[in-house]
N, C-alpha and C positions, 0 to 999 in steps of 0.2 A: 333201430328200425327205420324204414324208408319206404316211401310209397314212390312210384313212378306212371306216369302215364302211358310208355311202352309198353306194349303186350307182353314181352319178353324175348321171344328171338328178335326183337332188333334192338336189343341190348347186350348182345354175343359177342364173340370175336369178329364176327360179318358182318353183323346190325350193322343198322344207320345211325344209329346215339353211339356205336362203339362196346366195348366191351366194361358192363359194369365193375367188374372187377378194377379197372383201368380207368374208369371214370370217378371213383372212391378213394382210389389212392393218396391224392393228394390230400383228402379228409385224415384218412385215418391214418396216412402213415406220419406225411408231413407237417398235421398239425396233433393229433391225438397221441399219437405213436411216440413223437419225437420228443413232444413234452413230460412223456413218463408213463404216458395210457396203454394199461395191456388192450387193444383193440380186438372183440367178439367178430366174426362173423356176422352182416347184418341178414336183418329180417328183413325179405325185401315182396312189397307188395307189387306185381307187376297189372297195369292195366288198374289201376285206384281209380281210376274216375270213371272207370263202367262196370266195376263187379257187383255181380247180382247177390243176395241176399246169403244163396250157398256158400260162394267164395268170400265174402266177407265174413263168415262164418266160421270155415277153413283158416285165413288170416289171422281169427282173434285169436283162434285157439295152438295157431304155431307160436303166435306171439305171447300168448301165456304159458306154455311150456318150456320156450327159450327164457322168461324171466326165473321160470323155477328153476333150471337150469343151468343158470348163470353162474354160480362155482364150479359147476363142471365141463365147461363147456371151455373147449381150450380158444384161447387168444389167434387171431393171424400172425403165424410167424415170422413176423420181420426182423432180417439182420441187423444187428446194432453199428451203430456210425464207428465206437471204438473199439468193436467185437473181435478187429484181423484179419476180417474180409474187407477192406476197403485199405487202399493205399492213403499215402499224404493227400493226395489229391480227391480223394472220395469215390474213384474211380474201381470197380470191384477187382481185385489180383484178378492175372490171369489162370490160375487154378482155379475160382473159384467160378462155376456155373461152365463149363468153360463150354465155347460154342454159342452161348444162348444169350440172347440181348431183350430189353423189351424191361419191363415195370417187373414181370413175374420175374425177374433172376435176383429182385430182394427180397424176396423170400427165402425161410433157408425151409430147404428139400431133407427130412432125415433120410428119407429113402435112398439117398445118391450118397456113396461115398468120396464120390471126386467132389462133393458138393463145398467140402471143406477144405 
């Protein structure tokens, strides 16, 4: 879980903070991820330092449903360094993602079969 003081459209792909997906990354891929952590989807509070009694309300109770949750609740799927999507270099094959650059193409997509 994660609070933010952004409202939340300017934590997008557009925002001003950037896109949190893209701003997490390096949390959870690079240090979570990489050390052996299946990393959850987080719980993200937007606007924490001004929600009213309602929205904090709303909050506890995503947040207590996401801990009951938590065995089923599947992992971010990130590709593995030694998985066979990544050359010597670390560099993704060009089959894999192909066209597409950015944080999101370490993710593996099942929905795409060129994805592999």
């Amino acid at each position: 879980m994660t609070t933010v003081g952004g409202r939340g459209p300017d934590l997008g792909p557009r925002g001003v903070h950037g896109d949190l997906d893209e701003l997490l990354f390096p949390l959870q891929h690079g240090t979570l991820f990489y050390v052996g952590y299946e990393v959850l989807p987080p719980v993200v509070v937007a606007g924490a330092n001004r929600v009213s009694d309602d929205e904090f309300a709303t909050a506890a109770k995503e947040l207590r449903e996401r801990v009951l949750a938590i065995s089923s609740t599947a992992p971010i799927p990130f590709r593995t360094q030694n998985g066979g999507d990544y050359d010597d270099d670390l560099v993704l094959r060009d089959h894999v993602a192909p066209g597409r650059a950015g944080l999101g193409v370490h993710l593996r997509d099942r929905s795409m079969e060129t994805d592999r």
